[in-house]
N, C-alpha and C positions, 0 to 999 in steps of 0.2 A: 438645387440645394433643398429647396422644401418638399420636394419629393421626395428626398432622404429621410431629412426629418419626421416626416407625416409618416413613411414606412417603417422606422423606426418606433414611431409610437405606436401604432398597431402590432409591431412583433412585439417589442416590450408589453403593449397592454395584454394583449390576447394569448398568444402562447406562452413565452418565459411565464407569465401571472399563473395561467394554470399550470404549466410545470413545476411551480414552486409548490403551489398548493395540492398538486397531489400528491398523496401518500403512496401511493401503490408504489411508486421506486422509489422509497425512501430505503428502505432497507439495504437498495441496488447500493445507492449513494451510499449509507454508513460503510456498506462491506467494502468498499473503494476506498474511502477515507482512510478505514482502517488498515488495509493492504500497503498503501500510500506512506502511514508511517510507517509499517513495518521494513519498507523500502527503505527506507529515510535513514531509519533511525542501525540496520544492519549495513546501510552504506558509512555511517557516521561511524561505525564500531567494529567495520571489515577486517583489519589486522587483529584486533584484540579477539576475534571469533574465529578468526582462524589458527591462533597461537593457539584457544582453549582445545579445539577440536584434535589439532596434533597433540596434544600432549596428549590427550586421552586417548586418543588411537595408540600412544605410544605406549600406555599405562597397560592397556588391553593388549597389545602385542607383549610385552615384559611377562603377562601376565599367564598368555596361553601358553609361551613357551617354557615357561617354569610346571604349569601344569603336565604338560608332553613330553616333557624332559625327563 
């Protein structure tokens, strides 16, 4: 068990410490964060973007065939 723990203090000290603190994949992380909600937030909204995108495919089809017509 203190093995555990004493291991644990050295991963938590040494690498997650500088993982956090470096910058260089800070950027990695935001654009993940960001992707993340966009997941989220189009899984939370799936029918309601799916109803918009038919209607407008449907609008666009009414639309070409009045022109062709």
């Amino acid at each position: 068990m203190a093995n555990r723990m004493a291991r644990w203090r050295s991963v938590r000290n040494g690498r997650l410490t500088k993982l956090w603190k470096d910058e260089q994949g800070l950027g990695t992380l935001e654009i993940i964060l960001i992707v993340a909600v966009i997941i989220i937030i189009a899984l939370l909204f799936k029918d309601w973007i799916v109803e918009l995108v038919n209607n407008l495919m449907g609008q666009a089809d009414n639309q070409a065939n009045e022109i062709f017509n």
